[in-house]
N, C-alpha and C positions, 0 to 999 in steps of 0.2 A: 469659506467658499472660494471655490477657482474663480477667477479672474479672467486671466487669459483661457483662446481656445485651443492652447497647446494644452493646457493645465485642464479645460473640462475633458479633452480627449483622454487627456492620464487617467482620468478619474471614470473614464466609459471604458476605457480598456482594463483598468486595474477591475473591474465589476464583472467583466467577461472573465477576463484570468480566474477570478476567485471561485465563479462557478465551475468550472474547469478542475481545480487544483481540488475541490473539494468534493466534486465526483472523484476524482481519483485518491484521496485519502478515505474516503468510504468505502471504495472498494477494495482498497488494501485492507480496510480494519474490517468489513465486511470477510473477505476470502482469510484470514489469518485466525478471526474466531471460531468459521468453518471448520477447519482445519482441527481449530485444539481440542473446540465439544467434540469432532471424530475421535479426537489422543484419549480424551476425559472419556468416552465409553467405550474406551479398551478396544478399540477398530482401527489397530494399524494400518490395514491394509485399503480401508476408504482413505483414512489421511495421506496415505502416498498417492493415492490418485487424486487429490486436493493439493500436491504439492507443486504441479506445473503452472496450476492455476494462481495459485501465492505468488509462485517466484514472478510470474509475469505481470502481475498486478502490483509488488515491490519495483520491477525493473521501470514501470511502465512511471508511476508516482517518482523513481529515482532520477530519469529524463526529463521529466517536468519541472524539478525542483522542488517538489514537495518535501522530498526528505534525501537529505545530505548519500553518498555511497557508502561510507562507512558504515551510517545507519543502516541502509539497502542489503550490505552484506552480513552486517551483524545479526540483522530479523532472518536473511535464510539460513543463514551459518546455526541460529537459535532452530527454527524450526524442522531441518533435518538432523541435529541431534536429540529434537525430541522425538522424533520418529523414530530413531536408529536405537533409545535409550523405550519405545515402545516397543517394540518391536522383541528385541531380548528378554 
């Protein structure tokens, strides 16, 4: 247990953070599984209009530090060549 009141403040901020970090990991995996059930029933054309909504929910979790940018570019770099490989 904290001690000092620097240390219980780390411990109330790092609790706000984690709510925070974790609405926004929900919404990325939230909008990305959107996305693939559109791929998985053959509706390319809904999934590209799910794909503004991905990238910004990627970009938005990559500013927060939820997930690294590499990560962030690898998930859309993944997600419009499944569209692009739907779509054909």
């Amino acid at each position: 247990m904290a001690i000092t009141s620097s240390a219980k403040k780390a411990i109330r901020s790092a609790a706000r953070k984690y709510v925070f970090n974790l609405r926004r990991k929900d919404a990325l995996r939230d909008t990305t599984k959107e996305l693939m059930k559109k791929l998985a029933a053959k509706d390319a054309a809904g999934a590209e209009k799910l794909l503004p909504m991905a990238y910004k929910a990627i970009d938005k979790a990559m500013k927060r530090g939820v997930i690294k940018g590499n990560t962030a570019n690898r998930k859309k770099s993944r997600l419009a060549a499944a569209i692009m490989r739907a779509k054909a």
